[in-house]
C-alpha positions in Angstrom: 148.7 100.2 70.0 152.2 99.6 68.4 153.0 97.1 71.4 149.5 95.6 70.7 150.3 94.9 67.1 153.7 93.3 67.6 152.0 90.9 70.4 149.1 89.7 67.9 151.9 89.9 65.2 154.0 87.7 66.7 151.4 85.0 67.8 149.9 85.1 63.9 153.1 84.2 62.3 154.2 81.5 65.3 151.3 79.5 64.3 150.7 80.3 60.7 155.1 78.7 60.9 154.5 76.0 62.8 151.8 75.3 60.5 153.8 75.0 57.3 156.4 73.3 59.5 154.2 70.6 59.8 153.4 70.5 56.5 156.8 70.2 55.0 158.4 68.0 58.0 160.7 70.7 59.5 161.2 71.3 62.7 159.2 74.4 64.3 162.1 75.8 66.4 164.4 75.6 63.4 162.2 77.3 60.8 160.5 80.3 63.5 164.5 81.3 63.7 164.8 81.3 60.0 160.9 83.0 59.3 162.7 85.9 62.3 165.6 86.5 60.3 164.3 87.3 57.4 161.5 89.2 58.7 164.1 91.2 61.0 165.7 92.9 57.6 161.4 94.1 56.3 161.6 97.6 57.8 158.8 98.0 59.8 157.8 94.8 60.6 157.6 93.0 63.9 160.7 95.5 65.3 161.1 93.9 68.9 163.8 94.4 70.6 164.5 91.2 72.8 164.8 91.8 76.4 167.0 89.9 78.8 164.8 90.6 81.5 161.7 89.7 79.4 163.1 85.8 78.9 164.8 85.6 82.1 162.2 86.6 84.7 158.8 86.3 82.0 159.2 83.5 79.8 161.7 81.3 81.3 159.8 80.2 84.2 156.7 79.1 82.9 158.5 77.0 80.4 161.1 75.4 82.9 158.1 74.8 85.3 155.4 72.5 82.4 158.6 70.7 81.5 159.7 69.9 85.3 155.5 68.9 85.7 155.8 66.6 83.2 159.1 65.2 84.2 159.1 62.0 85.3 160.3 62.1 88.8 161.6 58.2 89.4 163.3 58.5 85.7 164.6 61.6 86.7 166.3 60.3 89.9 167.9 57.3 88.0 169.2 59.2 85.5 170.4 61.7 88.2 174.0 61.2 87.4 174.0 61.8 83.8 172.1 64.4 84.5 174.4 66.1 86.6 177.5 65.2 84.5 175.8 67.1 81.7 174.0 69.7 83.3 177.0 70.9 85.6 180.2 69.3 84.9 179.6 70.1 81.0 178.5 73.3 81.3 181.9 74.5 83.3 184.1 72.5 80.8 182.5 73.8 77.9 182.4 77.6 79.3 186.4 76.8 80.0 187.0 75.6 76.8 185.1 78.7 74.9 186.4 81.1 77.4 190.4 79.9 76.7 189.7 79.1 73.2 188.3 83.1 72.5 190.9 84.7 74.8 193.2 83.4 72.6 191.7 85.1 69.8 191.1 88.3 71.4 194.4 88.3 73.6 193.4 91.9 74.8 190.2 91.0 76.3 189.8 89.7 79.9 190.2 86.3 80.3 187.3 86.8 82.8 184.8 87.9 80.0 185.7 85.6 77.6 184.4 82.5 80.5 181.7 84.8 80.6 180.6 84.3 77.1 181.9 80.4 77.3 178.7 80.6 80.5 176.6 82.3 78.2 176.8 79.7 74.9 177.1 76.4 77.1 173.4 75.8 77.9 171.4 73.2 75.3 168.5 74.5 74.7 165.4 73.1 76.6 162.7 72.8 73.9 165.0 72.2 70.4 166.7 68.9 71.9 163.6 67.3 73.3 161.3 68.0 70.3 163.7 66.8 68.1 163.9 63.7 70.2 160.1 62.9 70.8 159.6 63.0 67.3 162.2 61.3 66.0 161.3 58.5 68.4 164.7 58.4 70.3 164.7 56.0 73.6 162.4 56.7 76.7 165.6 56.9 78.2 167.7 59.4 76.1 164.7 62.0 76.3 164.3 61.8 80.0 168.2 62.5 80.0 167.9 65.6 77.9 164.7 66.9 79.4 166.9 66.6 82.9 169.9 68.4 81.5 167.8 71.2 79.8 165.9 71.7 83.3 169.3 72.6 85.1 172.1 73.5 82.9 170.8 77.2 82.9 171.0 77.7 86.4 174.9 76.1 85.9 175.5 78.6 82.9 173.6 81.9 84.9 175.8 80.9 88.4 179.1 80.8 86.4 178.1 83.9 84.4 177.4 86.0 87.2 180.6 84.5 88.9 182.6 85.8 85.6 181.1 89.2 85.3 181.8 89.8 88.8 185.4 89.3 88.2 185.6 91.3 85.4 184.1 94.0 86.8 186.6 94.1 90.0 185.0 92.6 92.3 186.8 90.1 94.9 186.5 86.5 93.3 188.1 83.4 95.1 187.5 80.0 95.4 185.4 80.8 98.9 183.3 83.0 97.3 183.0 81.3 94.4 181.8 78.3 97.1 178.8 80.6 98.7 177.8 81.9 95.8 176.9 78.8 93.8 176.3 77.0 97.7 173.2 79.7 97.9 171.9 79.5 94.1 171.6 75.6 94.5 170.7 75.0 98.2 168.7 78.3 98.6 166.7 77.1 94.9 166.1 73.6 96.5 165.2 75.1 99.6 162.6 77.6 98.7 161.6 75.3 95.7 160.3 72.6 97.6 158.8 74.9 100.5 156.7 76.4 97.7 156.3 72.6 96.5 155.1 72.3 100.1 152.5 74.8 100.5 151.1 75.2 96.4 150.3 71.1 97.0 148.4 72.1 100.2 146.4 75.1 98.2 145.9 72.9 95.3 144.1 70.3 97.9 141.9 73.0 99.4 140.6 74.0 96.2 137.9 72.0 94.2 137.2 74.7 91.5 139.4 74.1 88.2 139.6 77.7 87.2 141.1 79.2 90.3 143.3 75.8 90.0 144.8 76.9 86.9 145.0 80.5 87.8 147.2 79.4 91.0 149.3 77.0 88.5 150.0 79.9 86.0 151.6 82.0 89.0 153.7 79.0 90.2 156.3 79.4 88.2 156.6 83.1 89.4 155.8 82.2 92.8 159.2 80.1 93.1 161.4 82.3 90.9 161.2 85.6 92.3 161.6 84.9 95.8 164.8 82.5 94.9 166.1 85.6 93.0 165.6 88.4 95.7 168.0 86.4 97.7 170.5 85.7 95.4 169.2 81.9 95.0 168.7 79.9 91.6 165.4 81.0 90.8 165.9 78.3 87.7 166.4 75.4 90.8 163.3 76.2 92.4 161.0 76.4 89.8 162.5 72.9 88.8 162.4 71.6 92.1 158.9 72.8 92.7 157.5 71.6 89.3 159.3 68.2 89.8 157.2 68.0 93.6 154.1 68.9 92.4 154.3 67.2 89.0 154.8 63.9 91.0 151.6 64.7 93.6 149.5 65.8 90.8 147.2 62.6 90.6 146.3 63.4 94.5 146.4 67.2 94.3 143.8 67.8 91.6 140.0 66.8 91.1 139.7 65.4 87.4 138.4 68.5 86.1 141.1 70.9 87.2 143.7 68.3 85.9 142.1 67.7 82.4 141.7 72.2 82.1 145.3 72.7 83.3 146.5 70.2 80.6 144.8 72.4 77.8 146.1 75.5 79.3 149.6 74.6 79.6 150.2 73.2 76.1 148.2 76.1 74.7 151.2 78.2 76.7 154.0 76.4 75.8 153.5 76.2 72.3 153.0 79.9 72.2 155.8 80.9 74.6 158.5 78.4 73.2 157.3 79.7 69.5 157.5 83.5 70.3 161.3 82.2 71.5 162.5 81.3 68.9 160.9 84.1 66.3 162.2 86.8 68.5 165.5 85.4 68.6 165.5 85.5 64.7 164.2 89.0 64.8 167.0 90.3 66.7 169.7 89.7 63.3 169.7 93.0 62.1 170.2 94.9 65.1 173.0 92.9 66.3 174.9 93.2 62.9 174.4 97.0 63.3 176.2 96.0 66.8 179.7 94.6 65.7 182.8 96.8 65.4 185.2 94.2 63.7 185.7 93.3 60.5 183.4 90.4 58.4 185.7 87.7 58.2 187.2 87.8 61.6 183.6 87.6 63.1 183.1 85.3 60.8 186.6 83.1 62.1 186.1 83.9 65.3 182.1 82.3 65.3 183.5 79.6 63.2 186.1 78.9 66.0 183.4 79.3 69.1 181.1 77.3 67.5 183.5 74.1 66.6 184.5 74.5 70.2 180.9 74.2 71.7 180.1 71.3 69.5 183.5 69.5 70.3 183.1 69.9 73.5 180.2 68.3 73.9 181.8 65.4 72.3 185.0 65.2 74.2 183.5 65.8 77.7 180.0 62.6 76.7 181.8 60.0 75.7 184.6 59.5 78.5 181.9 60.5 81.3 179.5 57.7 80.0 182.3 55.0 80.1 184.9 55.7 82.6 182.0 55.9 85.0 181.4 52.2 84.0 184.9 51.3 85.3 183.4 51.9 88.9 181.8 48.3 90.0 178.3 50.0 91.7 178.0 52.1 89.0 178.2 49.4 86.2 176.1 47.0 87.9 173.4 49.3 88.5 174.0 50.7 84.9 175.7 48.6 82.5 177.4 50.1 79.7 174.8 51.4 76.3 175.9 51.1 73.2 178.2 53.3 70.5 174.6 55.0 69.6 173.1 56.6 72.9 175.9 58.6 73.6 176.5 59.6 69.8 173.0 61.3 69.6 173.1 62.7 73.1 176.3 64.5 72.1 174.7 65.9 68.5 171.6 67.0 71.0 173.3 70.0 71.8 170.8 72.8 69.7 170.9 76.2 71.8 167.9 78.5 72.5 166.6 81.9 73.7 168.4 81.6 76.9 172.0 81.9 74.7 170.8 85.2 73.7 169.6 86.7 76.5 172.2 85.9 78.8 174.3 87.5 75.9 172.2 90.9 76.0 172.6 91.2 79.3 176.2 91.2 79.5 177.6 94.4 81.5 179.0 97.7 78.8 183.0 97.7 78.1 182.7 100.6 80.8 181.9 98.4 83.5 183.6 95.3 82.7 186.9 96.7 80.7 187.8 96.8 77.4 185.7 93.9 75.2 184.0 94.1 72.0 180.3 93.7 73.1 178.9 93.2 70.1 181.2 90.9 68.9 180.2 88.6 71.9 176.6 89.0 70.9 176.8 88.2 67.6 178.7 84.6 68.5 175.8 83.8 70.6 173.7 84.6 68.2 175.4 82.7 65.7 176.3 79.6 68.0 172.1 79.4 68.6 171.6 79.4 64.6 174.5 77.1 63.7 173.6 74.4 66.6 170.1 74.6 65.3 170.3 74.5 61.7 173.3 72.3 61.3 172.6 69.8 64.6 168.8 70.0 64.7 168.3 69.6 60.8 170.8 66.5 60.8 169.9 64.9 64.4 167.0 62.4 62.8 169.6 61.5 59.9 172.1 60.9 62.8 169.9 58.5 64.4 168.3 56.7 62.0 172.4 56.3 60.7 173.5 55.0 64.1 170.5 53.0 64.2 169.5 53.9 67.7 166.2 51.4 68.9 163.3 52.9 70.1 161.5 51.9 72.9 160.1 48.6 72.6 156.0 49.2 72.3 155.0 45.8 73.1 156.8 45.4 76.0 155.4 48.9 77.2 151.7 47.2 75.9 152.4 44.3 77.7 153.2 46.4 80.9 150.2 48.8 80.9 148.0 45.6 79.9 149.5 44.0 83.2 149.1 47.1 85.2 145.4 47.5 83.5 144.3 44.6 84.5 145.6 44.9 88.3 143.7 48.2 88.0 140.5 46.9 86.9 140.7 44.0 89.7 141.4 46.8 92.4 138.1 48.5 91.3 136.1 45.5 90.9 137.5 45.1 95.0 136.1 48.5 95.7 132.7 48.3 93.3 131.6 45.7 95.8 132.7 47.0 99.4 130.2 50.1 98.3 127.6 49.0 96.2 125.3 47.7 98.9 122.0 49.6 97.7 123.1 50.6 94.2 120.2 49.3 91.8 121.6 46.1 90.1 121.8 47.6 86.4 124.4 50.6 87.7 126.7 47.6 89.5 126.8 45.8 86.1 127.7 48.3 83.8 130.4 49.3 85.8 131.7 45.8 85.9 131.1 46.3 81.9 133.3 49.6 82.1 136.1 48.2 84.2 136.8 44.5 81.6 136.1 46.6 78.8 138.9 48.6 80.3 141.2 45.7 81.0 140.7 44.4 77.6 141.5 47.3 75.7 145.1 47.2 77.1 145.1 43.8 75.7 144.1 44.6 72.7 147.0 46.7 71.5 149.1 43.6 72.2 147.3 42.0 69.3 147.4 42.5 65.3 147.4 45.7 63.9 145.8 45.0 60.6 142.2 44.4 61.8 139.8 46.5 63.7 139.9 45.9 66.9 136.4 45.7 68.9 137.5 48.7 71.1 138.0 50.3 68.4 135.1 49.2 66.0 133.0 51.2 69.4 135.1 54.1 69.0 134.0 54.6 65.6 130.0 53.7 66.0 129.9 55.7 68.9 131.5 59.0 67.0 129.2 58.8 64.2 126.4 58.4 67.1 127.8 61.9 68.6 127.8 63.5 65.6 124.2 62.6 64.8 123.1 63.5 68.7 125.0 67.3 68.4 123.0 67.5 65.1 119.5 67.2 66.8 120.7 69.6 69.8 121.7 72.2 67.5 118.5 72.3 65.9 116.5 72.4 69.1 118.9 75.5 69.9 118.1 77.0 66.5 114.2 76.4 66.6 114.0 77.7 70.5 113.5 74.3 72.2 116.5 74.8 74.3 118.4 78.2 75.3 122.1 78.2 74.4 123.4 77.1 78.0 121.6 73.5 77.7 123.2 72.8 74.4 126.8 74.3 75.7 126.3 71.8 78.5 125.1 69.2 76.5 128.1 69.7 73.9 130.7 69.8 76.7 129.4 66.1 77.8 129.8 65.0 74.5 132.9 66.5 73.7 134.5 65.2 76.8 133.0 61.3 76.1 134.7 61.7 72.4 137.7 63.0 73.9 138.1 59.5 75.6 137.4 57.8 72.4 140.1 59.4 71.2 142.6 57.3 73.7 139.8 54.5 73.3 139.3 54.5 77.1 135.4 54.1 76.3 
């Protein structure tokens, strides 16, 4: 029952915190970390112990795979080298720059084992960075780069780490195995992500029943990852690779119904799994603390130094990448140079998450990999997560709205939907009369009604915002309608007119018609 306890323990207070988050305009990640720490020193409270394995293989997945599914996949290839730059080429200069900057410290330690804990703090964090920049409003463009660098820098940071705790524990490391190892995590995770790609597509088609749909997407993720990882493959590549192919095939994959329940069911799971993140990352404060064999204030110089270094980094390695790569003629025409701003908030996006940690916890013991204060290099991830998050994540709007970074332009994106609307609306018109040879007269019209009133809500959002639009004006006639209609079949349910299935059925059509007021789409 105790394990029982802590799981409904753990859900309560993630959404009773991202409640009052809400409410008072702080971030959720930042405040569930600062909620965990203070619970972790309440004796007897929500004591879990984090384990690796738990976020590695159990949590991980799922969360890499909704944000690769919702990735787009065309912005995703344009932005391909930025990607990369940040994702690999940022990861292994920031893991350097850690690992030389704490063997400097701790001369005594292996140089090997201190590149290991440079692997284990370089990842950003997959959920802080984005939902900072969604709701901050940052450019289409900036988010799609973060979301990209979030879906692959852990596989960087795991392939290096494993490299480096290989070599501290004896093993032979040279620059040809250093080749075939990372060789297999990338090519074997492409490999095996986009034959499961391949054949969860081809199930997905065969199936028209939107529960078994969503039972099959819940053990994707899993699918992908544990085969990649039985062969020594990036089990992180292929569950991005395979979310990426299926994300983009969704629209012909899926009937209507299994898209609409797997949309539910997936942001009901990552708000609970990226939630229980960062809460059980707070919770782990106390035991760590009892952990660490130095003194207070060199911990405290040595997080101090680890953590400038990480941010620094960051810094040093964005800013020459994003405009010595202008100097190249294909690259600049294809890409011209942004502005001061873009890069300046993509190098303060650099929060770190769950992954930090766990990575961290499952370093090998100072028997296995020599002489090296393990908790020591515990507590610095642990403190680099906090400090990123509190100090970048609290200030990141303030940096933006101070640099003055434009949002995307939402009449231009209007005027594009409208235009693409109205296209739509033609194509169906098209179709409407190839097939309605013996379809009564009344049907053909109203669907000509549904398909211009369509097209003319795309244009409406063009217009002025000030005045009640006619699109709108029917969404809220129609809701007051609903409301009266539920009314009357809740009575008949009450009074014995109708058994409880008719009015669950009844309520499910109505809900689902109001759902599309919601977007105004009726």
């Amino acid at each position: 029952m105790h394990g029982l306890e802590n799981i409904v323990g753990l859900i309560a207070v993630v959404v009773a915190t991202s409640v009052v988050a809400r409410r008072i305009g702080v971030l959720s990640p930042i405040l569930l970390v600062l909620v965990g720490i203070g619970i972790s020193f309440i004796p007897g409270v929500l004591e879990i112990e984090l384990d690796p394995e738990m976020v590695l293989l159990g949590i991980l997945p799922p969360i890499l795979y909704v944000a690769a599914l919702e990735t787009s996949v065309p912005a995703f290839r344009f932005n391909l080298r930025p990607i990369l730059l940040l994702a690999v080429g940022l990861v292994l200069f920031t893991a350097a720059a850690v690992g030389f900057t704490l063997h400097a410290l701790l001369p005594q330690v292996p140089l090997a084992m201190c590149f290991a804990l440079g692997a284990v703090v370089a990842p950003p964090d997959a959920v802080a960075a984005t939902a900072v920049a969604r709701r901050i409003g940052l450019p289409r463009r900036i988010v799609t780069v973060l979301e990209g660098e979030s879906l692959i820098n852990d596989a960087t940071a795991l392939v290096t780490l494993r490299v480096a705790v290989a070599a501290a524990v004896g093993e032979a490391v040279d620059t040809w195995s250093i080749t075939q190892t990372a060789s297999l995590a990338v090519l074997g995770g492409v490999a095996i992500g986009i034959v499961g790609g391949i054949v969860i597509g081809y199930v997905h088609k065969k199936i028209d029943n939107p529960l078994i749909d969503n039972a099959i997407s819940l053990l994707t993720p899993w699918v992908v990852f544990l085969p990649a990882e039985s062969i020594h493959a990036s089990g992180v590549v292929a569950v991005v690779v395979a979310g990426l192919s299926l994300g983009h095939r969704m629209p012909t994959l899926m009937s209507a119904g299994s898209r609409l329940q797997m949309d539910a069911f997936w942001r009901m799971v990552k708000f609970l799994l990226e939630g229980a993140v960062f809460l059980l990352v707070g919770l782990q404060l106390r035991a760590l603390i009892e952990q660490v064999e130095r003194s207070f204030w060199f911990t405290v110089g040595c997080l101090a130094a680890v953590v400038g270094v990480v941010i620094v980094a960051r810094i040093v390695w964005l800013f020459p990448t994003v405009y010595l790569a202008r100097l190249i003629p294909r690259v600049r025409r294809r890409d011209p140079s942004p502005t001061f701003a873009a890069p300046a908030v993509i190098s303060w996006a650099g929060m770190r998450g769950a992954v930090t940690l766990a990575a961290a916890l499952s370093l090998p013991s100072p028997q296995q990999a020599g002489a090296y204060p393990r908790g020591l290099f515990v507590i610095l991830a642990f403190g680099v997560i906090v400090a990123t998050l509190v100090l970048q994540g609290a200030t990141l709007p303030t940096v933006a709205r101070w640099l003055k970074v434009p949002g995307d332009d939402e009449k231009e994106d209007a005027l594009a939907e409208a235009s693409v609307q109205h296209e739509a609306s033609r194509a169906g018109k098209a179709r409407l009369e190839e097939v309605a040879d013996d379809a009564p007269d009344g049907v053909v019209e109203r669907l000509r009604q549904v398909a211009l009133s369509r097209s003319n809500l795309a244009w409406e959002r063009l217009g002025r915002s000030d005045r009640e639009t006619p699109s709108a004006a029917y969404a809220r006639l129609r809701r007051e309608m609903l409301n009266a209609e539920r009314e009357v079949f809740r009575r008949a349910r009450d009074t014995g007119k109708i058994p409880e299935e008719t009015l669950r059925q009844a309520q499910r059509d109505m809900d689902l018609e109001e759902s599309l007021l919601e977007r105004g789409d009726l």
